[in-house]
C-alpha positions as CSV (number, residue, x, y, z in Angstrom):
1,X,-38.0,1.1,121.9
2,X,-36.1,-1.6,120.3
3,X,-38.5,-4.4,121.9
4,X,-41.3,-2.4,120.2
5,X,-39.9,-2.3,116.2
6,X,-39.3,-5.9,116.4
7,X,-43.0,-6.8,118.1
8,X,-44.1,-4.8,115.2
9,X,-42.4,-6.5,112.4
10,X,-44.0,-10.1,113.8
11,X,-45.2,-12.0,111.1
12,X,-46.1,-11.5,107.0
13,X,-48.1,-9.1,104.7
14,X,-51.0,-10.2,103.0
15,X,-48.8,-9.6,99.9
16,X,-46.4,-11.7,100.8
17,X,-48.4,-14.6,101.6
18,X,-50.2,-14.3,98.2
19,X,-46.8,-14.0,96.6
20,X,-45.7,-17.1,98.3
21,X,-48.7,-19.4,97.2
22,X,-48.4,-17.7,93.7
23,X,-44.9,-19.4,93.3
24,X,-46.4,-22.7,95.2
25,X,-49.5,-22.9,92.5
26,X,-46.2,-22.3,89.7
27,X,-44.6,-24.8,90.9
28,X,-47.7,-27.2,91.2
29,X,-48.6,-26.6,88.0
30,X,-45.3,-27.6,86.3
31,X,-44.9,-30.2,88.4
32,X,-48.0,-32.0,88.4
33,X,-48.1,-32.9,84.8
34,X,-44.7,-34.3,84.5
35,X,-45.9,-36.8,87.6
36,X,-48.9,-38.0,85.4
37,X,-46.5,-38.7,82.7
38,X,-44.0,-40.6,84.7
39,X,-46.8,-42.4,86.7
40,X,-48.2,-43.3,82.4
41,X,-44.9,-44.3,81.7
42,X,-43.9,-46.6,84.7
43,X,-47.3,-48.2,83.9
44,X,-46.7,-48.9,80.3
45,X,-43.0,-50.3,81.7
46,X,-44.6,-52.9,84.1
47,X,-47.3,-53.7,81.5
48,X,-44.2,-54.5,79.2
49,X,-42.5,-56.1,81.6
50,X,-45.9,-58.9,82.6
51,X,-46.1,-59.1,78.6
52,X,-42.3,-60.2,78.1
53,X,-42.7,-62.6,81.3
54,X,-45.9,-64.5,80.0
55,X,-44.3,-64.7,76.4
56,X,-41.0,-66.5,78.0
57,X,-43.5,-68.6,80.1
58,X,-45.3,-69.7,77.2
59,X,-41.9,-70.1,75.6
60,X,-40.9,-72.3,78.3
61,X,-44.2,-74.1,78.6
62,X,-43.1,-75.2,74.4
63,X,-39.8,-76.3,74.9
64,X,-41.2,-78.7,78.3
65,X,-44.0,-79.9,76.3
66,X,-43.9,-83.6,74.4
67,X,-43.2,-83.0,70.3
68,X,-45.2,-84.6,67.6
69,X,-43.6,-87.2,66.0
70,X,-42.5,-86.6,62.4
71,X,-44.1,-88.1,59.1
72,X,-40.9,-90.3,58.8
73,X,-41.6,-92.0,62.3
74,X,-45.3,-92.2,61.9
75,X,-44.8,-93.9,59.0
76,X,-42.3,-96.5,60.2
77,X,-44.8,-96.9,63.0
78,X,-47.8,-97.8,60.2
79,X,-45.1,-100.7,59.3
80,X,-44.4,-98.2,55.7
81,X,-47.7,-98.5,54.9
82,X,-47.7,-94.8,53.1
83,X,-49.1,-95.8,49.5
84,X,-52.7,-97.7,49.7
């Protein structure tokens, strides 16, 4: 008699297993929106992050580069030559 309650018992109600993918499809919803945001925001981060290591490149690429000489040494270079 006891064998046959718990053969019975076996398994879930329709009720139950709409109640169950209720709370999945809550959940879901509430979480699904704040993944889209994180994903938008880790995006903007490494855009930030190729932005900040192109600008010290460039930055870099200044500082190694040869400088113009000054008006002063251009015109000692002219032999003072600076009034016609």
């Amino acid at each position: 008699m006891l064998l046959q309650k718990l053969n019975k018992n076996k398994g879930f109600t329709l009720v139950e297993l709409m109640i169950i993918i209720a709370i999945i499809l809550i959940l879901a919803a509430i979480a699904v929106p704040q993944l889209i945001k994180y994903k938008e925001s880790q995006s903007n981060n490494n855009e930030l992050k190729v932005l900040t290591q192109d600008q010290e490149k460039v930055i870099d690429q200044e500082d190694k580069a040869p400088q113009p000489p000054k008006q002063k040494e251009v015109n000692k270079e002219k032999g003072g030559m600076n009034k016609l």
